[in-house]
C-alpha positions in Angstrom: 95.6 54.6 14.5 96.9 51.1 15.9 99.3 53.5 18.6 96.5 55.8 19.4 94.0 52.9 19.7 96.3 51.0 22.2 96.8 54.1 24.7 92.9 54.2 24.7 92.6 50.7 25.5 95.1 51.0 28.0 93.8 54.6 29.3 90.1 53.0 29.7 91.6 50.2 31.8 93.7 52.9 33.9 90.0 54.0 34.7 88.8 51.1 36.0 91.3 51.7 39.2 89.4 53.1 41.9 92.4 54.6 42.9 92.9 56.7 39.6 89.5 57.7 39.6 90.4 59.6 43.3 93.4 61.1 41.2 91.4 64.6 41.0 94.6 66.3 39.1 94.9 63.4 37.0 91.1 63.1 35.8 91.4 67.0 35.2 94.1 66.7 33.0 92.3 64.0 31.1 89.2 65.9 30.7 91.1 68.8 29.0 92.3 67.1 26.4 89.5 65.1 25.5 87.1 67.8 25.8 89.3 69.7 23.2 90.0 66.2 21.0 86.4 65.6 21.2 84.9 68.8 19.5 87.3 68.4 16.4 84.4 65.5 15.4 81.5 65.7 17.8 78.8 68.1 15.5 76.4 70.1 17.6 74.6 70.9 14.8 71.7 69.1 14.5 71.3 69.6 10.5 73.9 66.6 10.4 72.4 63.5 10.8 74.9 62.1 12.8 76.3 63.3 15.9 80.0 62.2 14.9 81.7 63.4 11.8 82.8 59.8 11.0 84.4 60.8 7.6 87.1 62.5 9.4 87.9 59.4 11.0 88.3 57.3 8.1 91.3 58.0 5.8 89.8 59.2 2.3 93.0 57.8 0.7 93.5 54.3 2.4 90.1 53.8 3.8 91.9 52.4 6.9 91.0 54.1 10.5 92.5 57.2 10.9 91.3 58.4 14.4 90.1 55.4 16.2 87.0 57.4 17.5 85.1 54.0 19.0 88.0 53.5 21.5 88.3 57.1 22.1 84.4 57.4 23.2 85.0 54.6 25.0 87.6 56.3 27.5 85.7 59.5 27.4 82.4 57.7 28.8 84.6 56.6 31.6 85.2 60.1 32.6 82.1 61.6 31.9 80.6 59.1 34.5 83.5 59.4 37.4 83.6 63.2 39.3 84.7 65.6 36.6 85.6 69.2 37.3 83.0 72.0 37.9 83.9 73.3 34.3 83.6 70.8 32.2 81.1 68.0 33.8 78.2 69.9 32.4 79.2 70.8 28.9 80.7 66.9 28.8 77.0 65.3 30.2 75.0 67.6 28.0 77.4 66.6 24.8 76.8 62.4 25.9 73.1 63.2 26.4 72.7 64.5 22.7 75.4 61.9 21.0 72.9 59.1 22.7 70.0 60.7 22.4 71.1 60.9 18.3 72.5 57.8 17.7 69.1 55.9 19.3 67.1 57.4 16.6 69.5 57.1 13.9 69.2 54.8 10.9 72.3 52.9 8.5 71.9 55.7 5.9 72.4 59.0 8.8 75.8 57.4 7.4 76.4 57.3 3.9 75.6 53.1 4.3 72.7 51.0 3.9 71.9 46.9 4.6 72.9 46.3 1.1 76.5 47.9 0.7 79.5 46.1 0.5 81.4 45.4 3.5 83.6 43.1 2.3 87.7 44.3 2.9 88.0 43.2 -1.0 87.4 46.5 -2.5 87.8 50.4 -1.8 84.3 51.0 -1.0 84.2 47.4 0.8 86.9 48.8 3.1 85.6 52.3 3.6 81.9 51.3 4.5 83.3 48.2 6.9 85.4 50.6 8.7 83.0 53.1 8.8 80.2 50.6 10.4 82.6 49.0 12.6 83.3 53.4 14.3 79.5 53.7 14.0 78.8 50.3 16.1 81.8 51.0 18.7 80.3 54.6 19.4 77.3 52.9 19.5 79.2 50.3 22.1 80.5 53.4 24.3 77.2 55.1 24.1 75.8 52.1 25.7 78.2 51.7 28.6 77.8 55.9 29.5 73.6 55.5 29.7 74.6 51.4 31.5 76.2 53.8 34.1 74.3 56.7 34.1 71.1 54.7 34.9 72.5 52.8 37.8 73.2 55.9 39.4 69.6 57.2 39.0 70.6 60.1 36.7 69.8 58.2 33.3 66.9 56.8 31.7 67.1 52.8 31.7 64.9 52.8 28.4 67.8 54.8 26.9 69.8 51.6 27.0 67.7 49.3 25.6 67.0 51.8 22.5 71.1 52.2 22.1 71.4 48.1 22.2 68.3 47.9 20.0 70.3 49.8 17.9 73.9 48.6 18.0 72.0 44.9 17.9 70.7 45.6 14.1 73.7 47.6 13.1 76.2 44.8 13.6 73.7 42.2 12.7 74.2 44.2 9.4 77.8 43.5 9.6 78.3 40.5 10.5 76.3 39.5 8.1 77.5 40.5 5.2 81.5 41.2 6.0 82.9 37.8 4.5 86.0 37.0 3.1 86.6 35.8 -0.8 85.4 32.7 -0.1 81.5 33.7 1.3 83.4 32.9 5.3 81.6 35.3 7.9 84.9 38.0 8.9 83.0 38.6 11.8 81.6 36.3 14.7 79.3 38.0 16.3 78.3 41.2 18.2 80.0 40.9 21.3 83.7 40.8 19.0 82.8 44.1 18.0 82.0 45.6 21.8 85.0 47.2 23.4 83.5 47.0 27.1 86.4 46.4 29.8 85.6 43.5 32.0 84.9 45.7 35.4 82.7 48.0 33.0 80.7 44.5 32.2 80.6 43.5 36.2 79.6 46.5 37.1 76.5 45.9 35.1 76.1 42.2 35.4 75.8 42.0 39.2 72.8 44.2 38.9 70.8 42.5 35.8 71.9 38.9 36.5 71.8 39.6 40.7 72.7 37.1 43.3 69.3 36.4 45.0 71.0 35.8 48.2 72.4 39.0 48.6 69.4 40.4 47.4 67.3 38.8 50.3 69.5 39.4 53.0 70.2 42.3 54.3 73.6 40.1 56.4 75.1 38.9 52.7 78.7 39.3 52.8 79.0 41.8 49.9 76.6 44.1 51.8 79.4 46.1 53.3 79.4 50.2 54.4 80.3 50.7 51.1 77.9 48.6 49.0 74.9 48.1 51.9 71.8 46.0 50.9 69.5 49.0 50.0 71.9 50.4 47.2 72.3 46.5 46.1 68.6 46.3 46.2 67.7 49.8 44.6 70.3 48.9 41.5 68.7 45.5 41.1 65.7 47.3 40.5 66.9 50.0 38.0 68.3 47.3 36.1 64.6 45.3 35.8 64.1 46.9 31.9 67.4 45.3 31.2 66.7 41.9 32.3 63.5 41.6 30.8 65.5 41.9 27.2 66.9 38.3 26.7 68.9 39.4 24.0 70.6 42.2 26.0 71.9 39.9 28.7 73.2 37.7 26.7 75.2 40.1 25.2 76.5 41.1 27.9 77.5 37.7 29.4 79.5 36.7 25.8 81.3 40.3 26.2 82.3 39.3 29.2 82.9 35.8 28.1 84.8 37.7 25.1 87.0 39.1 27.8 88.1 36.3 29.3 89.9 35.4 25.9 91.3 38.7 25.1 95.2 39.2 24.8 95.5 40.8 28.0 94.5 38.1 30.3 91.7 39.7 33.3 93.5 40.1 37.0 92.6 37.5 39.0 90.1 39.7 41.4 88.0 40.1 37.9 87.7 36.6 37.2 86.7 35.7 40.6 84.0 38.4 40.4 82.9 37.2 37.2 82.9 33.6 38.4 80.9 34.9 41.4 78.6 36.8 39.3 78.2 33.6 36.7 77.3 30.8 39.3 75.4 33.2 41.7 73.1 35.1 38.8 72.5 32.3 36.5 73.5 28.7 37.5 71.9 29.1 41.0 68.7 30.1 39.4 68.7 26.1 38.1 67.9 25.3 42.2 64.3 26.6 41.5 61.4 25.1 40.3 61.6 27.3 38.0 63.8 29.2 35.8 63.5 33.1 34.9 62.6 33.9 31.2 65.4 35.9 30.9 67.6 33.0 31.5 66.7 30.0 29.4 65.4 32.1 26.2 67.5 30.8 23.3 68.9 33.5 20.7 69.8 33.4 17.4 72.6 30.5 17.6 70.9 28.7 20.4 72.7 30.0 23.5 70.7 30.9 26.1 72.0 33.0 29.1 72.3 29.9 31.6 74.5 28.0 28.8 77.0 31.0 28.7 76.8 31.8 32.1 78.6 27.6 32.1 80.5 28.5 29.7 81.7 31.7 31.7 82.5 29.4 34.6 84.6 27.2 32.8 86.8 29.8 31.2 87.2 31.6 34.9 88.3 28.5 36.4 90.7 27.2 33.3 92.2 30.7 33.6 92.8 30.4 37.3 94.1 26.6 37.2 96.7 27.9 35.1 97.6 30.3 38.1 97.3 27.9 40.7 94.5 29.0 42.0 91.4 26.9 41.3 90.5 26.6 45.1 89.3 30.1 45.3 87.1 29.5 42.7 84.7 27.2 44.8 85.1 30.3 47.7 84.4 32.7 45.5 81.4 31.8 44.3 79.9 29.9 47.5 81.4 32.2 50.3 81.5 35.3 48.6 83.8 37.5 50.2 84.7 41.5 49.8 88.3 41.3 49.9 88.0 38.4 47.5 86.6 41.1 44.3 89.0 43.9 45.4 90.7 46.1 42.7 94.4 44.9 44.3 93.0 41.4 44.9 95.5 39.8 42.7 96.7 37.0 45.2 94.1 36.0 47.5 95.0 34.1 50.8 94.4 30.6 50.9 91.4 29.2 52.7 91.4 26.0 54.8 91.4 22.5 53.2 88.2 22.2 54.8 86.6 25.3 53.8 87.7 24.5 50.1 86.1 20.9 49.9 82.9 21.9 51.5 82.6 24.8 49.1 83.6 22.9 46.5 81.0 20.0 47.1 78.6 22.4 47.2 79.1 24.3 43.5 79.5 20.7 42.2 75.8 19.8 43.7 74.4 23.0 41.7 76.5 22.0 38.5 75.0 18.8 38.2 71.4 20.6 38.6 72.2 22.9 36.1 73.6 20.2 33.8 69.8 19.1 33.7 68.4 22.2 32.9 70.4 22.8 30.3 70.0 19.6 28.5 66.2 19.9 28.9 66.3 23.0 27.5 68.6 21.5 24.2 66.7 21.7 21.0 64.9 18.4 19.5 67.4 15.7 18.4 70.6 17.2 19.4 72.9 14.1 21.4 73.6 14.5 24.5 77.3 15.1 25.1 
């Protein structure tokens, strides 16, 4: 399970490259085989609760993962959404449509688990029902990501989304909750440790429900290129309303991307600067208003609201990239936004002029300092300021 679940992981980020996704023999190839992998557990049948025989991927003997079917679903999203072959794009959007369409309606028990089993990793049936929840909330994680894409490109249903995360949301809730160790210590931090999103699968979303308003109100923006031109910026922004108007959603997220940015494999450096970009532009800019979007100062469960991990995002980017050397593209990035500067092969971006730098630089610090007030206004009663 640990091999097949690190060529996934790698195989998902492989997707990610524009490049491979032009690969036509390539993404052929790939759809073969995980059409064929993928009926050995996917069950038409609709007199199973679940649309995933999740038994088969748990080891009856060991309880441990046998067929790592989270990361799996994960890659085979990615190339349901990118240009599959005449033969198979139907069968493969018609078999996403009814896994999603299943696993928004189903409930703990469609399962063989319920809110009050054990999940602890301390006993047989401890093991086999935490590993079973943690496949059921990753399919649930790659579900997610296949109707995020689907419904930016206008042939998915938005609402789908926000049924799937309503979902996943009370699953790991579930989870978290009551997967502790032997001495009553949460195993589990929260929901975004248990998303398997890559960080260009997280942009790709985030630009569009946390949008730059600047972009979004000029037509001569930067990023409005041939490619990307302001009325498909403008049109996504809008599909991606129902998203933003669920708190809890976009901070999710934000800390998956934040998760990201702490993994093993450290992000290229083009990612980080677009998730710098996307952190100032579609949260900590918002501060420069009178006032602030919903969306962006509503607190969850632990007190974070979007703007405080949208900082928090901004601080890990630029600690990553003044390790490389490259803190001065930071303050570029995310004041002169630039094309070249968020391309895939964008790994060592030419230096701008001292002058350029300190200008932009003066500038993000103004709007950090405005959004250092905002957020301690918005700090609960009787916490210290720090």
């Amino acid at each position: 399970a640990e091999i097949r679940t690190a060529a996934y992981t790698r195989l998902a980020q492989l997707l990610d490259d524009p490049g491979a996704v032009q690969c036509a023999p390539l993404l052929h190839a790939l759809h073969g085989i995980f059409n064929a992998e993928f009926a050995k557990y996917y069950q038409r049948d609709r007199a199973f609760d679940s649309p995933i025989n999740f038994q088969l991927c748990v080891s009856p003997a060991t309880h441990w993962v046998a067929m790592p079917i989270d990361a799996f679903l994960q890659c085979y999203a990615k190339l349901a959404t990118r240009d599959a072959p005449p033969a198979s794009g139907a069968a493969g959007s018609s078999a996403w449509a009814d896994v999603c369409a299943r696993l928004a309606n189903a409930q703990l028990e469609d399962f063989e688990l319920d809110a009050d089993c054990d999940f602890t990793l301390m006993s047989a049936a401890g093991l086999r029902n935490h590993n079973t929840a943690r496949l059921v909330i990753g399919s649930l994680d790659a579900a997610i990501a296949y109707a995020l894409d689907g419904a930016l490109h206008a042939s998915g249903d938005p609402a789908l989304v926000v049924e799937l995360f309503t979902k996943f949301q009370r699953f790991a809730d579930v989870l978290c909750t009551r997967s502790v160790d032997e001495r009553g210590r949460r195993t589990i931090a929260g929901a975004s440790e248990l998303s398997q999103m890559t960080l260009p699968a997280v942009l790709r979303v985030l630009q569009f429900v946390a949008p730059d308003a600047r972009r979004a109100d000029a037509s001569a923006h930067a990023l409005n290129t041939d490619a990307t031109p302001h009325t498909w910026f403008v049109e996504r922004v809008g599909r991606a309303g129902m998203w933003r108007a669920n708190p809890a959603l976009t901070r999710h997220l934000l800390d998956v991307a934040l998760a990201r940015m702490s993994s093993a494999a450290e992000p290229p450096t083009h990612a980080v600067l677009h998730l710098a970009y996307v952190a100032y532009s579609g949260a900590l800019a918002h501060c420069m208003a009178a006032e602030q979007p919903a969306w962006l100062v509503e607190r969850g469960t632990k007190g974070r609201s979007a703007l405080l991990i949208a900082a928090e995002i901004l601080a890990a980017c630029s600690t990553m990239l003044s390790g490389r050397g490259l803190l001065d593209r930071v303050f570029v990035a995310v004041v002169r936004p630039q094309p070249q500067l968020f391309a895939f092969d964008a790994d060592a971006p030419d230096a701008q002029p001292v002058a350029v730098v300190a200008q932009c630089a003066e500038q993000l610090m103004g709007a950090l300092r405005t959004a250092v007030d905002a957020l301690l206004a918005l700090r609960p009663a009787m916490v210290r300021e720090t």
